[in-house]
C-alpha positions, 0 to 999 in steps of 0.5 A, a space after each residue: 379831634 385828633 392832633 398829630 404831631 412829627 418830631 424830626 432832626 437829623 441824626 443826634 439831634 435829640 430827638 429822644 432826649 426831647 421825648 423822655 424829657 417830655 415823658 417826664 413833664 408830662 408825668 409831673 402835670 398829671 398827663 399819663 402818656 401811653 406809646 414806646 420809646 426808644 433810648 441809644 445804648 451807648 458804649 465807650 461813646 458809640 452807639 451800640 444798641 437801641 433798647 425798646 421802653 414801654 412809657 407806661 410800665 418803664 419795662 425796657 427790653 433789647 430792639 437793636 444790636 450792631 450785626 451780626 446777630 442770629 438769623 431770628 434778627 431783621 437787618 437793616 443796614 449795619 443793625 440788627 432788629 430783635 424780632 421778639 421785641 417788635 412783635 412785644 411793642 407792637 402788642 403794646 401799640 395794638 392795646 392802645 385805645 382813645 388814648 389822650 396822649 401818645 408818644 411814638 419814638 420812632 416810626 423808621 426804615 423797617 416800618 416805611 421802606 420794608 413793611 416790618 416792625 412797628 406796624 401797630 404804631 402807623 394802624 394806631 396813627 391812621 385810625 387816629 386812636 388819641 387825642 394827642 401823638 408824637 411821632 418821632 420821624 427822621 427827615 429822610 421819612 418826613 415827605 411819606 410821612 407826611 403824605 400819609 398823615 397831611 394832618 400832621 404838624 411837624 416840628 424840627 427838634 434841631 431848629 426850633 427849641 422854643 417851639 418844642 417848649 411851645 408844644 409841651 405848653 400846648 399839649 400839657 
């Protein structure tokens, strides 16, 4: 049996400090989650960049920079997504098999509206190959993601702290 979880909240609302929080604990309970993250970069308090992180190596490299950047780079809105590095985490994705428990962090605008970036993560979630995923999702998403996945839960990381350490408890 496969569960799927959406994590959503607004911009800022901790959606990634919950998932590497939740690396962490999973990590402490012998649990070795599998799947990518990805970390704001923040520079004299704005967000300049987002960085891509392998969970199961630690290995970081550069996803997206404020524009401009080299015409090599996909733009989406005022961000510049490296193309090197989707096509390095989705290698990561592609690898992933029968894994008991994935963490997706996130599955965006690129994937849902123009068809590019982490594709291999949205093949991953419809062959169902985990036991257990989270996939982090913004609210702007949450409907097609939901009309793609109907199976899914969705928890809000902006409304229900107490059902996120509820769901720690549940899959750890």
């Amino acid at each position: 049996m496969c569960d799927l979880t959406l994590l959503t909240g607004p911009r800022g609302s901790g959606k990634t400090t919950w998932c590497v929080r939740f690396v962490s604990h999973a990590r402490e309970n012998d649990v070795h989650p599998a799947g990518l993250l990805s970390p704001a970069i923040f520079h004299d308090g704005k967000k300049v960049g987002i960085d891509l992180v392998d969970i199961s190596t630690g290995e970081q490299r550069p996803l997206a920079r404020r524009c401009p950047q080299s015409s090599q780079d996909i733009q989406l809105g005022h961000w510049c997504f490296t193309a090197s590095t989707l096509d390095w985490g989705n290698q990561i994705l592609n690898t992933l098999h029968d894994q008991d428990l994935i963490l997706l962090d996130e599955l965006g605008p690129l994937e849902f509206e123009k068809g590019v970036g982490l594709l291999a993560g949205m093949k991953l979630i419809d062959e169902k190959r985990f036991h257990q995923a989270i996939v982090v999702i913004r609210p702007d998403l949450l409907q097609p993601a939901c009309s793609r996945w109907p199976e899914a839960g969705v928890v809000d990381v902006s409304s229900v702290e107490p059902k996120l350490h509820s769901l720690e408890r549940d899959i750890l």
